[in-house]
Residue, then its C-alpha position, 0 to 999 in steps of 0.5 A: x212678377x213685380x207687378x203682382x207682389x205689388x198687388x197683393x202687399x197693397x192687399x195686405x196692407x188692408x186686411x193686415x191693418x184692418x182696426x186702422x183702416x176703418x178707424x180712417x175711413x169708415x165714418x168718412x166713407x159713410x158720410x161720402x155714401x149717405x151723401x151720394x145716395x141722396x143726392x141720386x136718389x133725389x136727382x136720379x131722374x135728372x142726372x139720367x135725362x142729362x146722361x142721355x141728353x134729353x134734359x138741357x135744364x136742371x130744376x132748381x137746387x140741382x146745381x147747389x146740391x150737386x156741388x155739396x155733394x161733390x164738396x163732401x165727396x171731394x174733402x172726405x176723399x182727399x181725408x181718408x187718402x192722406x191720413x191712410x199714406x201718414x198712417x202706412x208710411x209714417x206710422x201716424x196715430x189713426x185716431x179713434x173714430x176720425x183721423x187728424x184733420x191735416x189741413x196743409x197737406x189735404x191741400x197739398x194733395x188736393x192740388x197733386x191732384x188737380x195736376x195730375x188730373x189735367x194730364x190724365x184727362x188730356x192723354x185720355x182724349x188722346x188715346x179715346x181719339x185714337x182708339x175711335x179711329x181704330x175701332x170706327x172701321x170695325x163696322x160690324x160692332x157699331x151697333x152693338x155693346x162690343x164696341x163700347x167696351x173695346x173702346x173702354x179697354x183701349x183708352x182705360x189701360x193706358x191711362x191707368x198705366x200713365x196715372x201709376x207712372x205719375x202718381x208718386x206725387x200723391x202720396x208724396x203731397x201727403x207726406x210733405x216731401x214733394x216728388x214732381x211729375x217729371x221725377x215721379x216718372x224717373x223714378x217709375x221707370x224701372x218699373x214699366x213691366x211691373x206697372x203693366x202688370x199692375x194695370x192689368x191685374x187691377x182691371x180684372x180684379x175690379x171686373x170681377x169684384x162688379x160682376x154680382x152686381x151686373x147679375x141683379x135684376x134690380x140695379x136699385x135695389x138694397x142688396x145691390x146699394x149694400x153690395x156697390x158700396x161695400x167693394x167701393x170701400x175695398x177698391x178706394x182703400x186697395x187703390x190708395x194702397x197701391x200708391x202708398x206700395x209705389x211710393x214705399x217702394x220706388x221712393x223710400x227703397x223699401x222692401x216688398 
């Protein structure tokens, strides 16, 4: 199974390099964290009544501290991205508590992701249409969670499969050797079976990794907070692996 050696040299290539990851991402990652839980902390209320659609108008300073925290949130991950590819694929000193600032190709990566965004959110409202049309005549589950998560399933597995066709530009930005979309799914091609089964591998190791956490009765509480965060760390850290793994791999013919 292609799509599980995959998987797990991605894995690997963390806990293998363990002291480097963190020396990376761990600062970055903290100050992307302390950030977010601020800013829901601060504006949880209003973020929930915008949610649910009670809430039309955002007190003052919402819209200003919602775009700091997204501006952080956007650069130490675009930060972290980079230097772990540069680091994996080139072999590029991690530094000590922060890793180089490479300005050309944060910016680089930062507009393959743009790009590769729009198409994503595009085949997501095509598939999430489909799929409503699909499940709208399972009338029994309309009024429950089922159809919900149905829905989720739907629309998330071929978009994820779509992103790990595409995503070879990514690493690639962060590199300076620019793969295009329409190369990156030339290149993926051979590896369609192998990127079903990434996806589906992905999403149960995700579900599982949550599942604590659905059991805590208090969402809010400092275990939970610790424990979100700290696989939030593994999935960023896993899922940039796994590009780094397909660019290795399906670009540079490297060996599992």
């Amino acid at each position: 199974m292609q799509g599980w050696k995959i998987f797990t040299h991605s894995l690997g290539m963390v806990f293998n390099n363990l002291g480097a990851a963190l020396k990376i991402s761990l600062v970055l990652y903290l100050i992307n964290s302390v950030v977010g839980i601020y800013f829901g902390s601060k504006y949880g209320d209003v973020l929930n009544g915008m949610e649910s659609g009670y809430l039309f108008l955002a007190p003052q300073g919402f819209w200003g501290a919602w775009f700091v925290t997204m501006l952080i949130g956007g650069i130490t991950s675009l930060w972290i991205a980079v230097s772990w590819h540069r680091y994996i694929l080139l072999e590029e000193n991690p530094g000590t508590m922060l890793p180089p600032f490479n300005f050309e190709r944060i910016l680089a990566y930062f507009f393959a992701s743009i790009l590769l965004g729009l198409i994503i959110a595009f085949v997501a409202m095509i598939v999430g249409m489909i799929s409503g049309v699909i499940l709208a005549g399972l009338v029994s589950l309309q009024n429950g969670p089922v159809l919900q998560l149905l829905l989720q399933i739907m629309v998330m597995g071929p978009v994820i499969y779509v992103f790990y066709r595409l995503s070879l530009s990514l690493p690639a930005a962060a590199l300076g050797q620019p793969v295009g979309i329409g190369e990156s799914l030339k290149l993926t091609k051979p590896a369609s079976g192998a990127i079903i089964q990434l996806m589906v591998i992905g999403l149960i190791a995700v579900g599982v990794l949550k599942l604590p956490s659905l059991f805590n009765s208090d969402p809010s509480s400092l275990l939970n907070l610790v424990y979100t965060h700290v696989i939030g760390w593994f999935i960023m850290m896993g899922s940039i692996s796994v590009l780094t793994t397909l660019y290795g791999v399906y670009v540079e013919k490297r060996e599992l």
